[in-house]
PAGUVO-405451 format. One record per residue (C-alpha): x, y, z; residue in three letters. Coordinates in steps of 0.2 Angstrom, whole numbers, plus 2048, in hexadecimal, padded with zeros to 3 digits. Layout:
% residues N
xx | yy | zz | bafi
X | Y | Z | ala
...
% end
This chain:
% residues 188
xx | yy | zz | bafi
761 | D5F | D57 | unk
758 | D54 | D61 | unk
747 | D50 | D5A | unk
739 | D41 | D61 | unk
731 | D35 | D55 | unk
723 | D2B | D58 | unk
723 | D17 | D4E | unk
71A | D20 | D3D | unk
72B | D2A | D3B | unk
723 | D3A | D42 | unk
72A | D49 | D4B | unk
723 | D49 | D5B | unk
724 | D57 | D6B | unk
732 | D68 | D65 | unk
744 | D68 | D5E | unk
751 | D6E | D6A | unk
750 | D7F | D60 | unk
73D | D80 | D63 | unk
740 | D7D | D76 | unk
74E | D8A | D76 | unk
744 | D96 | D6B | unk
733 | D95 | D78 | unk
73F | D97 | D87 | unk
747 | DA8 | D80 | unk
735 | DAE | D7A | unk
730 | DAA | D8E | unk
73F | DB2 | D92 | unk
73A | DC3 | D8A | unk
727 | DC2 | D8F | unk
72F | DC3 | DA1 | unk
73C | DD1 | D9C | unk
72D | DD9 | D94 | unk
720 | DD8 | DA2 | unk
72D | DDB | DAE | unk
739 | DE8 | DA9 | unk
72D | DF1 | D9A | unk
73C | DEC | D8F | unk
745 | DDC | D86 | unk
757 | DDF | D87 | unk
762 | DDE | D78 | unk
76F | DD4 | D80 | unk
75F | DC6 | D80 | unk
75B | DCB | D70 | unk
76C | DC9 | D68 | unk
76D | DB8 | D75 | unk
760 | DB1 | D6A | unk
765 | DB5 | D5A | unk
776 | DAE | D5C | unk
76C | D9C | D62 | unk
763 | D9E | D53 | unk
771 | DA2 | D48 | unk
77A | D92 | D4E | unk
76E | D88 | D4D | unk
768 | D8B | D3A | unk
779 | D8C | D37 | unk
77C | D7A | D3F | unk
76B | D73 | D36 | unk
76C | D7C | D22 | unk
77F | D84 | D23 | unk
782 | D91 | D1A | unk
772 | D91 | D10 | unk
767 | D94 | D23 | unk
771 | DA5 | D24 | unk
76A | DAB | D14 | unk
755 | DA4 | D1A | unk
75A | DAD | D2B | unk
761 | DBC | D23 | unk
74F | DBC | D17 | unk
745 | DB9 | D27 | unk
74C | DC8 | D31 | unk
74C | DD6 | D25 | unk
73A | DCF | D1F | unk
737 | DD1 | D32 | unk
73E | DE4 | D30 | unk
737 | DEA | D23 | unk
726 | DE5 | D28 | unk
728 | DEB | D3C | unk
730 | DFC | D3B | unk
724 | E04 | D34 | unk
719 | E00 | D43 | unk
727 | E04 | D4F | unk
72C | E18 | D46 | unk
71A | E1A | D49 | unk
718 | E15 | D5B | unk
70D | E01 | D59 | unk
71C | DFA | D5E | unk
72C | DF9 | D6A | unk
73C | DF6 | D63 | unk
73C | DE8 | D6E | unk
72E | DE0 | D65 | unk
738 | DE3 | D55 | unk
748 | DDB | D5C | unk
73E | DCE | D62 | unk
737 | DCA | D52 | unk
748 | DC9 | D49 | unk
74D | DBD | D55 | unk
741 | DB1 | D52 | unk
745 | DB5 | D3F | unk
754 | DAE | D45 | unk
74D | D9C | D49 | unk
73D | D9C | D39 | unk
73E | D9C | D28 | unk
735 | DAD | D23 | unk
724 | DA4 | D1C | unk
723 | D9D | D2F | unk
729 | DAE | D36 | unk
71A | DB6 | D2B | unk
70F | DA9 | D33 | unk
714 | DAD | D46 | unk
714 | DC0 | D42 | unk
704 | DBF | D3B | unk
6FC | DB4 | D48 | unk
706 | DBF | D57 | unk
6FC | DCE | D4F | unk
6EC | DC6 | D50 | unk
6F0 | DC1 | D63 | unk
6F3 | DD3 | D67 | unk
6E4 | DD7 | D5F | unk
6DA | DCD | D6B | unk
6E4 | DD3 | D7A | unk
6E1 | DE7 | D74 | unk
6CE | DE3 | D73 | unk
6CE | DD9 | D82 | unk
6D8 | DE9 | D8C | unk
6CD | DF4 | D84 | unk
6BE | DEB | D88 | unk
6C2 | DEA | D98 | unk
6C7 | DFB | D9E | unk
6BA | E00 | D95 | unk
6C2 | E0E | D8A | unk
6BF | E06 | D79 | unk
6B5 | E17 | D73 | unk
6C4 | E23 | D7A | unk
6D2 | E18 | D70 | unk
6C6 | E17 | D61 | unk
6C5 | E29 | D62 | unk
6D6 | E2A | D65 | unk
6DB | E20 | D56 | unk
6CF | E28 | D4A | unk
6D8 | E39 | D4E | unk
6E9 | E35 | D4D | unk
6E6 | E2D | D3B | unk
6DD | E3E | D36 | unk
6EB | E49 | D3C | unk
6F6 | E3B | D33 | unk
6ED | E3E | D24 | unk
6EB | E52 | D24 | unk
6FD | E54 | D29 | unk
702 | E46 | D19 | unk
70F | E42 | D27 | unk
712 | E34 | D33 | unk
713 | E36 | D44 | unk
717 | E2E | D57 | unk
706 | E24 | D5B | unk
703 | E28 | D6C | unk
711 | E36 | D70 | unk
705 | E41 | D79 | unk
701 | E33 | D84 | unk
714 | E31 | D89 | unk
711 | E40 | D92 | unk
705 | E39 | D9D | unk
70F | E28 | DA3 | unk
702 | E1F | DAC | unk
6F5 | E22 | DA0 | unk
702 | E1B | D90 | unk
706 | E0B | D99 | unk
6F4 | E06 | D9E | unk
6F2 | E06 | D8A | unk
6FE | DFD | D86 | unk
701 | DEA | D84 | unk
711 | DDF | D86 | unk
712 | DD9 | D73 | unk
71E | DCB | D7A | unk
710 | DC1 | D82 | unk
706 | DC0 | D6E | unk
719 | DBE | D66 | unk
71C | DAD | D73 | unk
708 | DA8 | D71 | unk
70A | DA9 | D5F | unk
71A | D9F | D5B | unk
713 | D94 | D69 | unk
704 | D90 | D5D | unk
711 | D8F | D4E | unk
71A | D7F | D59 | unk
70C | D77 | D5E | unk
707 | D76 | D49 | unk
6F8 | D80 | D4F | unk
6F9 | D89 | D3B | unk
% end
């Protein structure tokens, strides 16, 4: 691993895994953007890289934090995916950055990735000037949650209308990248 110092004895500029790691988060924002997808080949790409290189750093020991990070990652995500707030993409693109953080810096980057989305949703909302209707919306679909006392697919009746589902949506990638970005650059 190569890593910078300065004359105090501190790290200075990214390790080689924090380069990689950005690059494959860039990579998926493209995918994302591009293709409205992150392929799993890219995924499983990633999670190998970050496999060997907590394997290379802590041996045996990185599998088990890596192993924590990814189910914590899991456990926490599909929920939001079986109800429709996230792609499976953005799941699988959390596990592999689990695959490069310990999960304490992996609950940091979510966390911070969530409150990015946030201001990208209110930002789109804001801007195509629909906040009332996906309040509305919102406020509807958790009643008939909670009269039906059953989950359901947020958004399912807007699949039917294509063009209308993807102008409300956002690429999740783009806060994912911005908020391991601010993780690196010791922004929290």
């Amino acid at each position: 691993m190569v890593v910078l110092f300065d004359r105090g004895g501190d790290q200075i500029g990214l390790s080689c895994c924090q380069y990689l790691l950005i690059l494959l988060l860039i990579a998926a924002v493209l995918m994302d953007f591009a293709y409205d997808r992150i392929y799993n080949g890219w995924i499983l790409f990633g999670m190998m890289i970050g496999l060997s290189f907590r394997f290379l750093e802590y041996q045996w020991h990185g599998f088990y934090e890596v192993g924590v990070s990814m189910l914590l990652s899991f456990i926490l995500l599909y929920p939001l995916y079986k109800i429709g707030g996230l792609g499976a993409g953005d799941v699988k693109l959390f596990l592999m950055l689990g695959s490069f953080v310990q999960w304490e810096e992996q609950l940091r980057i979510m966390a911070a990735s969530f409150i990015i989305g946030a201001i990208f949703s209110i930002g789109k909302l804001l801007s195509e000037e629909n906040l009332k209707e996906r309040m509305q919306y919102l406020l509807a679909y958790f009643s008939d949650v909670f009269c039906r006392k059953q989950w359901r697919l947020y958004g399912d009746d807007l699949r039917l209308d294509y063009q209308r589902y993807m102008s409300n949506k956002i690429h999740f990638a783009l806060p994912v990248l911005l908020g391991a970005a601010l993780w690196l650059g010791g922004f929290y």
